[in-house]
Backbone as ProteinMPNN parsed JSONL, in Angstrom:
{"seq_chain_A": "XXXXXXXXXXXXXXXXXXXXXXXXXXXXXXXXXXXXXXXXXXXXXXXXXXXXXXXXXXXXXXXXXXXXXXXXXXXXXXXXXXXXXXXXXXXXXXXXXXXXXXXXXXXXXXXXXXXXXXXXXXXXXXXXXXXXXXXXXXXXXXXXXXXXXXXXXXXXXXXXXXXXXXXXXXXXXXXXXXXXXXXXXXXXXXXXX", "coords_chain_A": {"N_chain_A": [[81.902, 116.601, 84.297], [80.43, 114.527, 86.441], [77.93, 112.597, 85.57], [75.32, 111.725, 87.662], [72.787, 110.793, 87.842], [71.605, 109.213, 85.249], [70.724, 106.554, 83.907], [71.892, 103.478, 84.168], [72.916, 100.438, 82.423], [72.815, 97.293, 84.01], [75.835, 95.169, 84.625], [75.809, 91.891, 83.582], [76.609, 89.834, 86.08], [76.008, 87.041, 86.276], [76.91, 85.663, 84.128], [78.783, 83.32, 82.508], [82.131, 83.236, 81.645], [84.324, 83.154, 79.207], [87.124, 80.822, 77.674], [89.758, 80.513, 75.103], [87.593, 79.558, 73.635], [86.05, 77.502, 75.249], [84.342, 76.999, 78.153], [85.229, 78.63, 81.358], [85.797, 76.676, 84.386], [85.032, 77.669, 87.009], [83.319, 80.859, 87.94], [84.583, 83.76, 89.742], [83.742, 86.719, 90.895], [84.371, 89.687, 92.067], [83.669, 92.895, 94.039], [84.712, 95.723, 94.194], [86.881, 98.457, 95.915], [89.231, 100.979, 95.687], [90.121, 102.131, 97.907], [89.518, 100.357, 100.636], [90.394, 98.677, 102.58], [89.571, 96.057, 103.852], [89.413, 95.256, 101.197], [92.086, 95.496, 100.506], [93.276, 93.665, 102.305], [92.705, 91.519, 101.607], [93.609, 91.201, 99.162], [96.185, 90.015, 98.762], [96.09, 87.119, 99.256], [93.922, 86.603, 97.679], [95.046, 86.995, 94.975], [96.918, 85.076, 95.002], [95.504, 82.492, 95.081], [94.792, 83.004, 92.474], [96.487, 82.624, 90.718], [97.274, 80.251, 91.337], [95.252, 78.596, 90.052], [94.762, 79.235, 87.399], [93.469, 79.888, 84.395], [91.013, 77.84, 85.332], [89.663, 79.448, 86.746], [87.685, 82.044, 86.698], [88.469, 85.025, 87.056], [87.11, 88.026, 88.231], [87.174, 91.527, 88.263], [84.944, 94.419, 89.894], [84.102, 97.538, 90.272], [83.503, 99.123, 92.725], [83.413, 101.986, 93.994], [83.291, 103.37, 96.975], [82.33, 106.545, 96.962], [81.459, 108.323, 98.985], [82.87, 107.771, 101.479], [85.585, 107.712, 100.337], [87.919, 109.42, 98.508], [89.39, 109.238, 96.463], [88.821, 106.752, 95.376], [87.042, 106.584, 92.933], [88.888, 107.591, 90.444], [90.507, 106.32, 90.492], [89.325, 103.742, 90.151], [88.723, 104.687, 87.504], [91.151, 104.769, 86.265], [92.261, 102.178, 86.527], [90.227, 100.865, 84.93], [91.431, 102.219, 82.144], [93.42, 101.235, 82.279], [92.545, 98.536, 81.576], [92.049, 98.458, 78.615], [94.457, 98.715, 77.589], [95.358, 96.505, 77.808], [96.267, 95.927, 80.226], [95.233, 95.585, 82.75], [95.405, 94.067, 85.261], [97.611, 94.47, 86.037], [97.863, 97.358, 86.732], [95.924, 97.294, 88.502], [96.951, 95.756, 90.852], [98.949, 97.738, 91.552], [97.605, 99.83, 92.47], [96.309, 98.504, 94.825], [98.18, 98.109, 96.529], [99.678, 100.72, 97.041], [97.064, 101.702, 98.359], [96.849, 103.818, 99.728], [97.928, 106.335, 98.446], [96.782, 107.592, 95.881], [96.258, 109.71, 94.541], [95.944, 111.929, 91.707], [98.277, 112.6, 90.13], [99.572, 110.366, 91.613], [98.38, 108.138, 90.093], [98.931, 109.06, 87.473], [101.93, 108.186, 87.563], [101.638, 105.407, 88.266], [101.121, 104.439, 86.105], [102.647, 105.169, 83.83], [104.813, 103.666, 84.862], [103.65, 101.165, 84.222], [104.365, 101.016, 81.489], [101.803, 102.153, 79.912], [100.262, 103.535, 77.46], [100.711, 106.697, 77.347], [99.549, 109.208, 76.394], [96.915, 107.896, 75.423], [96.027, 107.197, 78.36], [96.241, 109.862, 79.612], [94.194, 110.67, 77.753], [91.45, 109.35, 78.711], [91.405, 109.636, 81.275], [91.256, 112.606, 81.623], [88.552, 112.875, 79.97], [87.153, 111.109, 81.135], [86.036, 109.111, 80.547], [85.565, 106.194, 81.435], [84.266, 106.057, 83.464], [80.655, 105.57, 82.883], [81.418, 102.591, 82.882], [81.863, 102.061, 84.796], [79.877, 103.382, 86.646], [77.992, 101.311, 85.545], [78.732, 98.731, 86.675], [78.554, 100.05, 89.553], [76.033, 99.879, 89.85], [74.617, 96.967, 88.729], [76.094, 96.048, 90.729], [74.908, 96.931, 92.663], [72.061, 96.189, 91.951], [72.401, 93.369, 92.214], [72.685, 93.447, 95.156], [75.057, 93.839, 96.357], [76.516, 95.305, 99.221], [78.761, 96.391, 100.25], [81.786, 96.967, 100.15], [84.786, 94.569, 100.772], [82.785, 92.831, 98.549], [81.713, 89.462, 97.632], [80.821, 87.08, 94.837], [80.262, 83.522, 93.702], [80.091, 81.685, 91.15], [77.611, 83.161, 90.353], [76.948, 83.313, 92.808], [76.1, 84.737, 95.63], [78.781, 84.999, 98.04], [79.138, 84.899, 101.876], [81.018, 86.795, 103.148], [81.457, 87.602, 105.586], [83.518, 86.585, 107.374], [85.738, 86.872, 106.457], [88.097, 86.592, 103.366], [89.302, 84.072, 103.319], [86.435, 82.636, 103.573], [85.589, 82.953, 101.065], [87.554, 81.999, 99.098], [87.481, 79.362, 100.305], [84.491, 78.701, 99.499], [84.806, 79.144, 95.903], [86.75, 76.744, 95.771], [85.384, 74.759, 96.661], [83.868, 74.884, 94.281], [85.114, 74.662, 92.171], [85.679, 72.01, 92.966], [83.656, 70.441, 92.215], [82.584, 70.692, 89.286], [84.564, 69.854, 88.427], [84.782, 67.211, 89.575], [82.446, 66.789, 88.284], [83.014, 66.771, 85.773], [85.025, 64.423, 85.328], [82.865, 62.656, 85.733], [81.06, 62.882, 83.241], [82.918, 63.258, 81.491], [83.291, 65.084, 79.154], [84.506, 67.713, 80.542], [86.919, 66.544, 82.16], [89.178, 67.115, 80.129], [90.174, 69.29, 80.607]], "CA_chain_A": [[81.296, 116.254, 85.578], [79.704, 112.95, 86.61], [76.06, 112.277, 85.937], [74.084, 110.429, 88.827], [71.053, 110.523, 87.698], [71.721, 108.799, 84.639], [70.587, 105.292, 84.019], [73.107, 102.334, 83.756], [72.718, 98.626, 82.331], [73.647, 96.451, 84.986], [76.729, 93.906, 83.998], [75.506, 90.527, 84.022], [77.15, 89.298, 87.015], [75.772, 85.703, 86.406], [77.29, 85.266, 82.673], [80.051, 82.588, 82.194], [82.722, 83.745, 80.768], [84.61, 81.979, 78.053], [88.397, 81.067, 77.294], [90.173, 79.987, 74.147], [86.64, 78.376, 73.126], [86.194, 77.016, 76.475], [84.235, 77.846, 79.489], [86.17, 78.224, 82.996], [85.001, 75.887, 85.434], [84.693, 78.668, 88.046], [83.743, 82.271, 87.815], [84.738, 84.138, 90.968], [83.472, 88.281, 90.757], [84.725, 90.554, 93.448], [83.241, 93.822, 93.747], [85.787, 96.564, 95.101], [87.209, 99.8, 96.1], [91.138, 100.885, 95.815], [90.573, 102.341, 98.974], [88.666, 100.017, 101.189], [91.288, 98.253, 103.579], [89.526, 95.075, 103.748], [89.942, 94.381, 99.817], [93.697, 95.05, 100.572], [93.896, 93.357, 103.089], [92.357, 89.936, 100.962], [94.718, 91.373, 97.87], [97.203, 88.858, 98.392], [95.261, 85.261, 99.13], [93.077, 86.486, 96.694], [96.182, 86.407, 94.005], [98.116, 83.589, 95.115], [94.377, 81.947, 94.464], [94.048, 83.37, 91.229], [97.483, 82.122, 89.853], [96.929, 78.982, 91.046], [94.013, 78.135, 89.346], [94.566, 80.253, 86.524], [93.002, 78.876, 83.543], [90.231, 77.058, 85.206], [89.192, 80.187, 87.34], [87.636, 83.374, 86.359], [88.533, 85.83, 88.031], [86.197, 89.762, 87.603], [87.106, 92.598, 89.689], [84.166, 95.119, 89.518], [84.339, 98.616, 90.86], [82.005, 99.733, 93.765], [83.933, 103.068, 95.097], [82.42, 104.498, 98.34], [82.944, 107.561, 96.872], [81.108, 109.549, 100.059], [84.255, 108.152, 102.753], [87.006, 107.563, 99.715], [87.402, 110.591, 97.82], [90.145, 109.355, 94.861], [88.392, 105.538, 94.609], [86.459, 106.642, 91.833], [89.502, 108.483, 89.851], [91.422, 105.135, 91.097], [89.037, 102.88, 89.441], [89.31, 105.119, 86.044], [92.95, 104.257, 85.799], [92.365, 100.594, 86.073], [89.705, 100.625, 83.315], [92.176, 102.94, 81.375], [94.725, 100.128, 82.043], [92.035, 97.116, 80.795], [91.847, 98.63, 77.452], [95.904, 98.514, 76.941], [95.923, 94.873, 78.03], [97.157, 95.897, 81.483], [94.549, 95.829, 83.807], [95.85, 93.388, 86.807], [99.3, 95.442, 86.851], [97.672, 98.448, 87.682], [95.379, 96.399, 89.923], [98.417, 95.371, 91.795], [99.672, 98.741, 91.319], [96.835, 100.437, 93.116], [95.768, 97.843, 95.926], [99.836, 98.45, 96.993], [99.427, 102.012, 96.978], [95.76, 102.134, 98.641], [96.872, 104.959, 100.125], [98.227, 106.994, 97.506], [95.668, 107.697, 94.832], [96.217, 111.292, 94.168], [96.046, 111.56, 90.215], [99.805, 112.407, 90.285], [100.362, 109.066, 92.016], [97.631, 107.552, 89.593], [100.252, 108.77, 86.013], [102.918, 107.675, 87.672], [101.911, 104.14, 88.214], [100.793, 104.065, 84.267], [103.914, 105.086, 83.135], [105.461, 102.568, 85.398], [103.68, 99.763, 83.249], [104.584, 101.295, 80.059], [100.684, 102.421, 79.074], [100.211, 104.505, 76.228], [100.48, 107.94, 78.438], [98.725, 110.219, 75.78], [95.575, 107.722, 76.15], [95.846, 107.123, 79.436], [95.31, 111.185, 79.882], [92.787, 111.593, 77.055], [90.985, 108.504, 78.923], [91.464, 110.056, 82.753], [90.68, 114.145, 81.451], [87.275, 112.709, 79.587], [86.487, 110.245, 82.298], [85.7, 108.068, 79.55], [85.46, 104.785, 81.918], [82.914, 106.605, 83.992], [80.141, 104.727, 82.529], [81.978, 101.371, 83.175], [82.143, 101.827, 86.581], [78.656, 103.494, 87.235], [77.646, 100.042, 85.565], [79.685, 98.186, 87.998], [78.168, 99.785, 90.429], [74.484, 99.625, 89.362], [74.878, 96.095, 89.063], [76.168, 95.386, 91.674], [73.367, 97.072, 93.873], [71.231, 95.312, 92.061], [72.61, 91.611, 92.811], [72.967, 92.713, 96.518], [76.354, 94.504, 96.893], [75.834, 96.621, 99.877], [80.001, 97.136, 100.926], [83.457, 95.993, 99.766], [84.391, 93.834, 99.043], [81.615, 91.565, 98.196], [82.09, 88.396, 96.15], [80.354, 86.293, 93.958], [81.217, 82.552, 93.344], [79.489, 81.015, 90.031], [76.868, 83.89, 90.357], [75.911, 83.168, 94.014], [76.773, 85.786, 96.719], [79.315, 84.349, 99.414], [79.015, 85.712, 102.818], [82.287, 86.849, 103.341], [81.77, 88.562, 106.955], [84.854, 85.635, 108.296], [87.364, 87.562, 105.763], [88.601, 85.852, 102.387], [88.658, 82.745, 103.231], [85.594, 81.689, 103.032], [85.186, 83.141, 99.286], [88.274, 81.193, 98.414], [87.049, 77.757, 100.251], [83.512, 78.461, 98.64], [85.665, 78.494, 94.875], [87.739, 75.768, 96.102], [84.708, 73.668, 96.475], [82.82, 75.123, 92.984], [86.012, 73.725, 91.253], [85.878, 70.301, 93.013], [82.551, 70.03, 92.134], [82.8, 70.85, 88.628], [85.82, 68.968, 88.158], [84.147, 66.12, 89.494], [81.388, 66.373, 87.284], [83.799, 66.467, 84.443], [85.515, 63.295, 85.755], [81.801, 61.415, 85.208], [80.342, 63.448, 82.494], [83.769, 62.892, 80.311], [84.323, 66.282, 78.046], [85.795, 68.793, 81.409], [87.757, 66.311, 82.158], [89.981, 66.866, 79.46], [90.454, 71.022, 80.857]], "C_chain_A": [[80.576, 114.912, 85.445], [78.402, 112.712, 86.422], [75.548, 111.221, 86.437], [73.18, 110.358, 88.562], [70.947, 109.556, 86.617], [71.624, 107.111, 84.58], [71.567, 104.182, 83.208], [72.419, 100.843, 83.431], [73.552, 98.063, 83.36], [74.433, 95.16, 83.918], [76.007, 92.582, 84.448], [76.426, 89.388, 84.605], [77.66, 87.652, 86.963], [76.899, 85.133, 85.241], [78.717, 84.507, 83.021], [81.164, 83.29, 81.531], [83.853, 82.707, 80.407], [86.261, 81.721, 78.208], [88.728, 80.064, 76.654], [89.407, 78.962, 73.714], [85.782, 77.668, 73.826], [85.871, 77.627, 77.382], [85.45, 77.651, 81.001], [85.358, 77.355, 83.663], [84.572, 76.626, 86.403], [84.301, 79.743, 87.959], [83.687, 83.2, 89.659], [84.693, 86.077, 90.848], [83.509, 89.006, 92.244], [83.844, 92.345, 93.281], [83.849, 94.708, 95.318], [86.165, 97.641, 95.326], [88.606, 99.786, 96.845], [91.3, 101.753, 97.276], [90.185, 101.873, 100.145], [89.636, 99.102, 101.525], [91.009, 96.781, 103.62], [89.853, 94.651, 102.195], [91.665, 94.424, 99.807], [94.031, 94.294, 100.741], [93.824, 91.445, 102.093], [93.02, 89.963, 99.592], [95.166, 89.757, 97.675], [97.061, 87.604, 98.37], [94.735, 85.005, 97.832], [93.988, 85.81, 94.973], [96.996, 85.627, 93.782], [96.775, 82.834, 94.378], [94.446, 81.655, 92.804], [95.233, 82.624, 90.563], [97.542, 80.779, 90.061], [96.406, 78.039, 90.654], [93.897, 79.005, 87.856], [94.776, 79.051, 85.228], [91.433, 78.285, 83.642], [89.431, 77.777, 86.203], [89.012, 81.669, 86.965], [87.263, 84.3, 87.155], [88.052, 87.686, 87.856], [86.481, 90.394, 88.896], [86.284, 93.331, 89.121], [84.354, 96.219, 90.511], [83.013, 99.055, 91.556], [82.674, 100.942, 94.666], [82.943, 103.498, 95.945], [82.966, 105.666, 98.107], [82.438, 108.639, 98.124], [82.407, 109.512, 100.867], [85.695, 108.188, 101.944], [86.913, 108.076, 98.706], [88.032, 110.111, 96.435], [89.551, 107.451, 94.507], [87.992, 105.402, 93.392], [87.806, 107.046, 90.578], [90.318, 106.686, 89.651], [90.89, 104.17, 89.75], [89.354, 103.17, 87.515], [90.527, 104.872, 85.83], [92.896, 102.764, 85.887], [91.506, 100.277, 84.914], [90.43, 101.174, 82.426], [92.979, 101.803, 81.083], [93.902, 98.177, 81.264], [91.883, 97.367, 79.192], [93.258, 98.965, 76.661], [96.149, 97.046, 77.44], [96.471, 94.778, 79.451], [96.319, 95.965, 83.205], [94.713, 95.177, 85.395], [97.323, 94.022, 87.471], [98.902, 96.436, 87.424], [96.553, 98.061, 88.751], [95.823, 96.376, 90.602], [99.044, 96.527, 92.366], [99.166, 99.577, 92.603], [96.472, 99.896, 94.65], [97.24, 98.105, 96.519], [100.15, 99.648, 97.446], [98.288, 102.758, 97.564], [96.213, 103.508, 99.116], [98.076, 106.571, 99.938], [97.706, 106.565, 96.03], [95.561, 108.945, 94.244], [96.417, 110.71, 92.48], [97.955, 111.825, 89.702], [100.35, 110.903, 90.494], [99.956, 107.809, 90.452], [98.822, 107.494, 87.541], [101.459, 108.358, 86.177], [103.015, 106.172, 87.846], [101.396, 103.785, 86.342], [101.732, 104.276, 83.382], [104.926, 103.718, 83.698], [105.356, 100.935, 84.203], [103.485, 99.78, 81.941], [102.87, 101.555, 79.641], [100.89, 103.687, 78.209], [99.468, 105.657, 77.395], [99.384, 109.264, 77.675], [96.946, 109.771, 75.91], [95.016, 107.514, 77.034], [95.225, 108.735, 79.945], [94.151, 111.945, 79.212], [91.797, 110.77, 77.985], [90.393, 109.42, 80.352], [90.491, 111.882, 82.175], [89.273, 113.54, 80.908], [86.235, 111.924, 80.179], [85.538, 109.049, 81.216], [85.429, 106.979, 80.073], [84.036, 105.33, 82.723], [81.536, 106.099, 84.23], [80.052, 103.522, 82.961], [81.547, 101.291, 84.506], [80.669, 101.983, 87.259], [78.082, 101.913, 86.714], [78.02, 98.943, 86.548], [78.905, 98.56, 88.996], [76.364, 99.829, 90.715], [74.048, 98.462, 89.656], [74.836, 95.476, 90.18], [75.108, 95.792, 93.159], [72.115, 96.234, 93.841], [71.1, 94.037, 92.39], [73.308, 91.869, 94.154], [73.711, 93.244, 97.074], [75.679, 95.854, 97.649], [77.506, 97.493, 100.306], [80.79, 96.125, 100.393], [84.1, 95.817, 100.9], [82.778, 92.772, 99.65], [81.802, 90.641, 97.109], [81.154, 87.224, 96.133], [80.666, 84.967, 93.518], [80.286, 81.743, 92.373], [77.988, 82.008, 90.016], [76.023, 83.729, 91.749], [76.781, 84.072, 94.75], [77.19, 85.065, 97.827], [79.628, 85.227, 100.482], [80.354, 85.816, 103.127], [82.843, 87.492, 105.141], [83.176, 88.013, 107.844], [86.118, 86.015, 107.605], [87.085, 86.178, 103.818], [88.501, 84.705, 102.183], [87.911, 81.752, 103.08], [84.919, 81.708, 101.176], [86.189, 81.768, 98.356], [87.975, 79.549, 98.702], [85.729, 77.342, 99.207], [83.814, 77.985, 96.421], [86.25, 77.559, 95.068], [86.499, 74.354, 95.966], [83.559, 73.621, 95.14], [83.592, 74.166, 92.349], [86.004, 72.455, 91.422], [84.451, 69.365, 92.099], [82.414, 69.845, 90.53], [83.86, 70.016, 88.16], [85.323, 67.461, 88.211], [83.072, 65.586, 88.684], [81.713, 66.18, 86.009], [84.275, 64.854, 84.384], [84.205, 62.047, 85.377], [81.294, 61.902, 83.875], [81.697, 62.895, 81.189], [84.337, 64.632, 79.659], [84.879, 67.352, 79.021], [86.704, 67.61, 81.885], [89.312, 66.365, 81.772], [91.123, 68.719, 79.775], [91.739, 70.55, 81.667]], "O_chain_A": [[80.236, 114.387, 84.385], [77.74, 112.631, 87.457], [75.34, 110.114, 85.941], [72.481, 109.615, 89.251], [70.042, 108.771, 86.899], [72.451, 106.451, 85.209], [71.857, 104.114, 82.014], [71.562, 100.287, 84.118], [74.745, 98.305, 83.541], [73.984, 94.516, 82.969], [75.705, 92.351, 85.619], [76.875, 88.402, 84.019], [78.718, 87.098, 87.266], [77.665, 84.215, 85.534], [79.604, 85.033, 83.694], [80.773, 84.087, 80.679], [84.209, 81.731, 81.068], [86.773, 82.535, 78.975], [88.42, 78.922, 76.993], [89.829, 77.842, 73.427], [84.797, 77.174, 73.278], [86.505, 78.604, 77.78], [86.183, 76.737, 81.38], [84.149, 77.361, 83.431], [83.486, 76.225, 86.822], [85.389, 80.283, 87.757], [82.779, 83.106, 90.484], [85.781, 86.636, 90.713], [82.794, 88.829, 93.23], [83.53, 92.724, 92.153], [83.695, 94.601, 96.534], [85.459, 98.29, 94.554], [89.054, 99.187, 97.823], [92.414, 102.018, 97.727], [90.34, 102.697, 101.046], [89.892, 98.459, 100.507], [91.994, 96.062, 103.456], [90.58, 93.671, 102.033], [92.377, 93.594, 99.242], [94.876, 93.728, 100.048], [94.674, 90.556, 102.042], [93.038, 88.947, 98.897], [94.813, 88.816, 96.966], [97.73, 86.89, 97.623], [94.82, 84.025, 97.091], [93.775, 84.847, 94.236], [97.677, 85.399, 92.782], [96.89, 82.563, 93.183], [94.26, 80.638, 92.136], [94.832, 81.862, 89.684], [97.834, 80.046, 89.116], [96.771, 76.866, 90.743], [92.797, 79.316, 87.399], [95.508, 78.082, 85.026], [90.686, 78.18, 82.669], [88.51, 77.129, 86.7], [89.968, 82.443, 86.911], [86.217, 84.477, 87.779], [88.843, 88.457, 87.312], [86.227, 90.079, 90.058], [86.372, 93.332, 87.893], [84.769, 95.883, 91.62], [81.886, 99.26, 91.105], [82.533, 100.931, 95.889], [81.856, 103.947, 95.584], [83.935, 106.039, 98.767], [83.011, 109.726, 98.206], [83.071, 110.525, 101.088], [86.741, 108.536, 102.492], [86.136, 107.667, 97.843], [87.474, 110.412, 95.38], [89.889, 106.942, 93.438], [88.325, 104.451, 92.685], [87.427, 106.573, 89.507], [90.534, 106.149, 88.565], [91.536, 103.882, 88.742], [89.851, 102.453, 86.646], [90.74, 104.779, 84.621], [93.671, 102.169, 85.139], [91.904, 99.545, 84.008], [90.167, 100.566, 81.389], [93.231, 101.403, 79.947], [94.434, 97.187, 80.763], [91.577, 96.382, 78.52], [93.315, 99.358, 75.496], [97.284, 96.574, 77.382], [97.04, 93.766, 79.858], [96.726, 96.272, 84.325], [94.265, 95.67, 86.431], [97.862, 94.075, 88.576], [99.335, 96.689, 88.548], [96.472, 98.671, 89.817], [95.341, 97.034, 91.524], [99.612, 96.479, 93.458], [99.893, 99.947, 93.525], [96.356, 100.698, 95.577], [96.905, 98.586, 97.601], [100.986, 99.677, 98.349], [98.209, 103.985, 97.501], [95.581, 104.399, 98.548], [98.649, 107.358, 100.691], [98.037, 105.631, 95.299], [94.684, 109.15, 93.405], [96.826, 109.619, 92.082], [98.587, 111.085, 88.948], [101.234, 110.347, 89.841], [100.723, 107.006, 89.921], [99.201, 106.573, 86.819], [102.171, 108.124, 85.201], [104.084, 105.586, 87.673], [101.511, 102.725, 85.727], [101.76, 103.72, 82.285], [105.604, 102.985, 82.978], [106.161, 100.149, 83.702], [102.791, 99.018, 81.267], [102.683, 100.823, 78.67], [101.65, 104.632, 78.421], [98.396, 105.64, 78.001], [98.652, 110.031, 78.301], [96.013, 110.506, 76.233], [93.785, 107.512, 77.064], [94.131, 108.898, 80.485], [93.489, 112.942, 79.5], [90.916, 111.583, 78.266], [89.228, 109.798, 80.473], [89.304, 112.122, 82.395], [88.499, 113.855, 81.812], [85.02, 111.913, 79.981], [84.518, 108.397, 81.437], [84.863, 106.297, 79.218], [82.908, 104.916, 82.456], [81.076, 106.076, 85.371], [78.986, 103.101, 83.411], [80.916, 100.402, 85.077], [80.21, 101.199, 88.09], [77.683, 101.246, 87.668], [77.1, 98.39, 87.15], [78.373, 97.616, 89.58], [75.763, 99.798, 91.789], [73.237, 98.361, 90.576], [74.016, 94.676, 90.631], [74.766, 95.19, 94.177], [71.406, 95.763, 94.73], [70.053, 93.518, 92.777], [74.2, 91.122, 94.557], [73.527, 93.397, 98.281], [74.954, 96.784, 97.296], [77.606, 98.689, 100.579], [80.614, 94.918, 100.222], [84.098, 96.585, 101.862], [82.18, 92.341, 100.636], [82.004, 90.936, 95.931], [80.787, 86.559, 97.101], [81.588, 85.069, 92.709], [79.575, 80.973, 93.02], [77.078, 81.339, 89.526], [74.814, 83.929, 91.863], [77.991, 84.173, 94.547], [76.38, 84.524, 98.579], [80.293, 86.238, 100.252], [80.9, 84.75, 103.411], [83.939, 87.706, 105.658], [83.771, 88.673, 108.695], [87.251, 85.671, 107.942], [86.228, 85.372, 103.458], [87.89, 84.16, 101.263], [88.133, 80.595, 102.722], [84.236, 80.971, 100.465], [85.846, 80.98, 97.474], [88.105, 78.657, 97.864], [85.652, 76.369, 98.456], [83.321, 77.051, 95.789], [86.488, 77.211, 93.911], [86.676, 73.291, 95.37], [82.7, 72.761, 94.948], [83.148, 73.08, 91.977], [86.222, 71.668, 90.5], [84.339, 68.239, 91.614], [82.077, 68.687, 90.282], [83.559, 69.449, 87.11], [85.384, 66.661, 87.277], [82.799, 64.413, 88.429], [81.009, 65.595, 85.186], [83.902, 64.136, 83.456], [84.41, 60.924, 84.916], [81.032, 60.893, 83.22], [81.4, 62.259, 80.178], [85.456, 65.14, 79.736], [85.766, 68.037, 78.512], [87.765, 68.217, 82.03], [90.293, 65.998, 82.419], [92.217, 69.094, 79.352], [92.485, 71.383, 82.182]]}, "name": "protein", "num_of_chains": 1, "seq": "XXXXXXXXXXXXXXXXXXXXXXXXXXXXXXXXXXXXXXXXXXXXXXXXXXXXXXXXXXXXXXXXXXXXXXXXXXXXXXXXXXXXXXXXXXXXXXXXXXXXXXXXXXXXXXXXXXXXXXXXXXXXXXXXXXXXXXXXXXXXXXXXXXXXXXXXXXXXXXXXXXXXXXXXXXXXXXXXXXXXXXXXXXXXXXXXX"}
């Protein structure tokens, strides 16, 4: 069973995160739920985004299920942390936001076999609720920096009002990177990213 009462470290939202030595120029943190219609619906901008900038944009999905109106979000999110600890966590991302509305745990082993995960730890992972943790952090967190409903996103650790849809998360990144970029351009060593 789940313990609510239980106190969580909040993820540090703000923290850079690194690659091959190298910070990103951007970090862009979403905070979501596999059954919450608007993060569907910003799925696909969001990922054209992400591949286009990929490299020089970091991109964090964090789990905030409304588990009172969306009963399998929470179960949902455990299968995508299941899938970040085989290396596979944006397939069943993909997997799930495609599927919002099929989440049953049936649907949930059938998209993990789909992307080849190791099925024996995928069900010791899911039966022990082993991510559990993860997620109540996630959503600890994210209460504390603010998150009141998904999605909500984050662009270099500042909260962008997203009430106009997607778009303005992705113009707000669009103009972190110029900015950054540009400061590389006088500064000399991001330039070279």
């Amino acid at each position: 069973m789940i313990q609510t009462n239980r106190k969580y470290e909040p993820l540090n939202i703000l923290a850079r995160r690194s690659m091959k030595g190298a910070e990103y120029l951007v970090d862009v943190v979403q905070f979501g739920d596999y059954e919450c219609k608007e993060c569907v619906l910003a799925a696909e901008l969001l990922q054209a985004f992400r591949h286009r900038n990929d490299g020089v944009v970091s991109f964090n999905y964090r789990h905030f299920p409304v588990v009172a109106s969306h009963r399998q979000a929470l179960q949902a999110a455990e299968a995508a942390e299941s899938a970040r600890t085989q290396g596979k966590f944006w397939q069943m991302h993909n997997r799930l936001i495609a599927n919002s509305d099929r989440l049953r745990l049936d649907d949930l082993y059938g998209y993990a076999d789909s992307i080849s995960l190791d099925m024996a730890r995928f069900t010791s992972d899911m039966d022990d609720e082993v991510h559990v943790p993860t997620i109540r952090s996630h959503i600890y967190g994210g209460t504390l920096a603010g998150v009141q409903r998904t999605p909500t996103y984050f662009v270099d650790g500042k909260l962008v009002d997203s009430a106009g849809g997607v778009r303005s998360v992705l113009e707000a990144a669009s103009i972190a990177l110029e900015r950054r970029r540009g400061a590389g351009r006088r500064a000399g060593p991001l330039a070279s990213r």
